[in-house]
C-alpha positions in Angstrom: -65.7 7.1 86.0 -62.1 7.8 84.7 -62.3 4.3 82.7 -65.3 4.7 81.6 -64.1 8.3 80.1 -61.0 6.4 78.5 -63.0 3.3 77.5 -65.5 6.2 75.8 -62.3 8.2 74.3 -60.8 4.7 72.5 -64.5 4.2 71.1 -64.5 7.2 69.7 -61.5 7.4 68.5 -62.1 3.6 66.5 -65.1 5.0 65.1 -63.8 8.3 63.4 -60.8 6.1 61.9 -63.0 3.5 60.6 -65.6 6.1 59.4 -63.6 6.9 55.9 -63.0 3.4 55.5 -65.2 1.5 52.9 -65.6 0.6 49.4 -64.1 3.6 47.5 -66.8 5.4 45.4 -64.6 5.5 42.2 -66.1 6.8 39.1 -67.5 3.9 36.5 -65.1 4.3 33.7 -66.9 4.4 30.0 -66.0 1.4 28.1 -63.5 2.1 25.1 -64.9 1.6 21.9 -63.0 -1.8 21.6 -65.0 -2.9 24.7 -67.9 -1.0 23.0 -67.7 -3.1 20.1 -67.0 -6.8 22.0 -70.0 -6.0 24.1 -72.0 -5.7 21.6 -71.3 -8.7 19.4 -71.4 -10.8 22.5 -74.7 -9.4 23.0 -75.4 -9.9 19.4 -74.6 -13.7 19.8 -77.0 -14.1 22.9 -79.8 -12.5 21.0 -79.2 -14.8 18.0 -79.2 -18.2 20.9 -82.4 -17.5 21.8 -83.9 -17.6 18.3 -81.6 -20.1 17.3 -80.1 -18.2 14.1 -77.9 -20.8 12.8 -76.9 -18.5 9.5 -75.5 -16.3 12.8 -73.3 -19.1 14.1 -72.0 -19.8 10.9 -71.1 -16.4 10.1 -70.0 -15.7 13.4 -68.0 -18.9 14.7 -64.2 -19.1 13.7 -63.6 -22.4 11.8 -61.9 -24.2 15.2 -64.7 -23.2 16.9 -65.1 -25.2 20.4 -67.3 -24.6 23.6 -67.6 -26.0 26.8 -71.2 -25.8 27.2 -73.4 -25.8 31.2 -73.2 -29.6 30.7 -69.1 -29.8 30.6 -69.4 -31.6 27.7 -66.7 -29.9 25.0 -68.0 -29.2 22.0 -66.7 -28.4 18.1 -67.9 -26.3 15.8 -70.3 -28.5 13.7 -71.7 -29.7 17.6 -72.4 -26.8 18.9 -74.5 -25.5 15.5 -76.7 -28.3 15.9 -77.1 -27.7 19.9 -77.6 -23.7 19.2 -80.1 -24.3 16.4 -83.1 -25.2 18.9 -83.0 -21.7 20.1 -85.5 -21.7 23.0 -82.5 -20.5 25.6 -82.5 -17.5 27.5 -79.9 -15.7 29.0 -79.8 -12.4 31.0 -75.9 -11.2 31.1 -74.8 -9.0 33.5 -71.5 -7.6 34.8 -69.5 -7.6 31.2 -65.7 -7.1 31.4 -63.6 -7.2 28.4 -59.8 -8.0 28.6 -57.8 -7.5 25.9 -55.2 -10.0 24.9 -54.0 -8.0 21.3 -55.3 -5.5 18.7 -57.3 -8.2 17.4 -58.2 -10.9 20.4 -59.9 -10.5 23.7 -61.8 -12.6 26.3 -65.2 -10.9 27.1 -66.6 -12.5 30.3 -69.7 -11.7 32.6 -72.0 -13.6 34.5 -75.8 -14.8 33.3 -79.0 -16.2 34.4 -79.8 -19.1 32.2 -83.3 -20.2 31.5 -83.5 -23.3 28.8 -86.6 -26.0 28.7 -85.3 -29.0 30.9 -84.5 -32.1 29.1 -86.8 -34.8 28.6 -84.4 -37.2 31.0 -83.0 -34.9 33.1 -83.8 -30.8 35.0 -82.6 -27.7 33.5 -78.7 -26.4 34.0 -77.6 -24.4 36.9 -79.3 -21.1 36.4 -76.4 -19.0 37.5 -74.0 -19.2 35.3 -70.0 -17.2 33.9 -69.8 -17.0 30.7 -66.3 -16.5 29.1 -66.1 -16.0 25.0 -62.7 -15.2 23.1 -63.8 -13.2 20.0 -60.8 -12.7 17.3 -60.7 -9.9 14.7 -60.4 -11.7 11.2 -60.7 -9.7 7.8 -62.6 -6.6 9.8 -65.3 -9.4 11.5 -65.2 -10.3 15.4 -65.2 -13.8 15.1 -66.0 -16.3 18.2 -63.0 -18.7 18.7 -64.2 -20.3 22.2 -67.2 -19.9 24.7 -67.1 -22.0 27.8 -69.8 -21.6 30.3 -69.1 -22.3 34.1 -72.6 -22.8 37.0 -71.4 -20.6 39.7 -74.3 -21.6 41.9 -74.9 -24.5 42.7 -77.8 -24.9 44.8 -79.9 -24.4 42.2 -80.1 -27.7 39.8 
């Protein structure tokens, strides 16, 4: 009886110090309006992809544009105009996080479910996919310099 008292005791005393423990419910911070404003012309670009706006990548991409697109395949500017032009893609983002580099530069990430007609030789892309973009301020216009996207699933070919 006296262990099972003590073995009761230690149990108890495990559970009350593990019982705060756990991911912290911290407040979701408001994004700045730099954030604000990254956000939205990232979203802005993934509207304009599925209609396949190409005056929108012109006005949009820097002039050393490049991407890494689902396939790996790199990409320049010129490449990836004709490639976004078909439209027909479409992308669900989730998850956006914008880090700044300077005043005028930042890498906006977050992760995506991709939907695009499969190839006539091969299956569509991984579905699941991160999507990393660094937009650049030039003369008062964000401005896409890079977009590379990266499956992070890949079960689902």
């Amino acid at each position: 009886m006296k262990y099972g008292f003590v073995v009761f005791t230690i149990l108890l005393c495990c559970i009350l110090a593990t019982a705060g423990v756990g991911p912290a419910n911290t407040p979701v911070k408001d994004p700045t309006p730099f954030e604000q404003a990254l956000i939205a012309s990232e979203k802005a670009f993934i509207e304009a992809e599925k209609k396949g706006d190409v005056d929108y990548f012109k006005r949009t991409f820097t002039e050393d544009f490049a991407e890494v697109s689902y396939d790996g395949q790199l990409y320049d500017r010129q490449e990836a105009l004709g490639d976004l032009s078909e439209g027909g893609s479409e992308l669900t983002p989730y998850n956006f996080k914008v880090l700044p580099i300077a005043a005028d530069s930042a890498l906006v990430t977050y992760d995506a479910i991709l939907r695009v007609p499969a190839a006539e030789d091969q299956g569509p892309p991984p579905r699941y996919q991160h999507i990393s973009a660094v937009w650049v301020k030039q003369a008062e216009q964000w401005k896409m310099k890079f977009r590379q996207m990266t499956p992070t699933h890949w079960g689902d070919w």
